[in-house]
TORFIBA-741415 format. One record per residue (C-alpha): residue in three letters; x, y, z. Coordinates in steps of 0.1 Angstrom, whole numbers, padded with zeros to 4 digits, always signed. Example, Ala and Ser with C-alpha at 12.3 -4.5 7.8 and 13.67 -1.06 7.14 Angstrom:
2
ALA+0123-0045+0078;SER+0137-0011+0071;
//
This chain:
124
UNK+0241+0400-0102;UNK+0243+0382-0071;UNK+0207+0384-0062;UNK+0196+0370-0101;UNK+0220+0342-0098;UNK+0202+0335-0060;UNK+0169+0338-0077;UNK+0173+0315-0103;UNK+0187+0286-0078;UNK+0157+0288-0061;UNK+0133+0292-0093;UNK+0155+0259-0102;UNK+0143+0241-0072;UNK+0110+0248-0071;UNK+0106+0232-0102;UNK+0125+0199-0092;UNK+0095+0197-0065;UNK+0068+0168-0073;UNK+0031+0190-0090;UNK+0012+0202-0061;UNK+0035+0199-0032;UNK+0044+0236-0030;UNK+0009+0243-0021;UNK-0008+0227+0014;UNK+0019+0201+0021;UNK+0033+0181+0053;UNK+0067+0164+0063;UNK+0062+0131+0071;UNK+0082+0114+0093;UNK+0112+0097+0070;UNK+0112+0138+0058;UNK+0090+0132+0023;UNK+0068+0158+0011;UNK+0036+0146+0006;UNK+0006+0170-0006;UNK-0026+0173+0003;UNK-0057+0168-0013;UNK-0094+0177+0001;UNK-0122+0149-0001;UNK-0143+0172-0023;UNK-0111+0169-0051;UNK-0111+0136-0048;UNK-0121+0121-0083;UNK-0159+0107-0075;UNK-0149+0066-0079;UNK-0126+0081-0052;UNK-0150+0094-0025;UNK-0173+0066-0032;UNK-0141+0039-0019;UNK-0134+0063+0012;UNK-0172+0060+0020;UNK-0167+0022+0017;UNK-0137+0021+0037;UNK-0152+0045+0066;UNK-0179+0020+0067;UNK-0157-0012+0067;UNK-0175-0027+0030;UNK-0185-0042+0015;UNK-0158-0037-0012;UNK-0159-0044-0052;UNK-0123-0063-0052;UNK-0109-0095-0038;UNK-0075-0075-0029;UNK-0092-0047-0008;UNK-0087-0042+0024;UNK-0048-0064+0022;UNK-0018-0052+0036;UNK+0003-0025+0022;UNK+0038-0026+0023;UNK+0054+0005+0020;UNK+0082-0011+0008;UNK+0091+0023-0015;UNK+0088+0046+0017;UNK+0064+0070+0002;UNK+0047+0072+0031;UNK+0053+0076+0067;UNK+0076+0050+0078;UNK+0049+0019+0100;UNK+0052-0011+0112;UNK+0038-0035+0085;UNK+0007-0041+0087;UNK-0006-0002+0096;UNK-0013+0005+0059;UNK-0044-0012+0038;UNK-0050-0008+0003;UNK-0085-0005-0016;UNK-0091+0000-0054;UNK-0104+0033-0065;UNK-0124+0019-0097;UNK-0104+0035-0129;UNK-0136+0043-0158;UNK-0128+0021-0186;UNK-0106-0001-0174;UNK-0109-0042-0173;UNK-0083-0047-0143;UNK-0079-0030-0112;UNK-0065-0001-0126;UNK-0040+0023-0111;UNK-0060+0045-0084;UNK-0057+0035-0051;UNK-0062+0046-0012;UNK-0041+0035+0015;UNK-0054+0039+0051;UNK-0036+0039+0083;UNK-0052+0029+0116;UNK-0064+0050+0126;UNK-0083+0069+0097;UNK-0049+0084+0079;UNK-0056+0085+0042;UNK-0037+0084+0010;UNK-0046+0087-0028;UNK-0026+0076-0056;UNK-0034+0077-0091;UNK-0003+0066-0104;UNK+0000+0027-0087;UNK+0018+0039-0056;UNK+0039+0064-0077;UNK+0028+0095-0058;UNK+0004+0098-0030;UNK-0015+0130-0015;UNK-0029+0130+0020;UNK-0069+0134+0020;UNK-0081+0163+0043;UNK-0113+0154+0056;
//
């Protein structure tokens, strides 16, 4: 009885944990989890803005490229001004839309689909 009661605590957990963070995942400093997520899963409006940020622009929208705050401590906790954000272009979509990367200096990259909701680190 002991050991079902154990079993089910834990199943319990693992379902409080944010989709895709109990597969490849990393602490980050202030002790998030944040997932991973390989280049080649990136949606494709994704991979084409981290080809345009590893190549410094030019870039579709006036706000890419400003400073990210952090201010929710999703990420790893940086002095402000480390972080940068660029618009991943959302398909059908008038505004800016919700997709984003945030890069660190050096190359240390974020997606978010959800406007800074959630991120997952890319693996290059």
């Amino acid at each position: 009885m002991l050991y079902s009661i154990k079993a089910l605590v834990l199943f319990g957990l693992l379902l409080c944990l944010p989709f895709g963070v109990q597969a490849g995942h990393h602490h980050a400093r202030n002790d998030a989890v944040l997932a991973f997520v390989s280049e080649a899963e990136l949606p494709s409006d994704a991979r084409h803005t981290l080809r345009l940020i590893k190549q410094g622009g030019p870039f579709p929208y006036p706000r890419d490229g400003v400073v990210f705050g952090n201010y929710e401590k999703h990420l790893p906790p940086q002095p402000r001004g480390y972080y940068h954000e660029y618009t991943v272009k959302t398909p059908e979509v008038r505004n800016r839309g919700a997709r984003r990367i945030v890069c660190g200096v050096p190359a240390e990259c974020y997606y978010s689909n959800d406007h800074y909701k959630t991120f997952r680190r890319i693996q290059e």
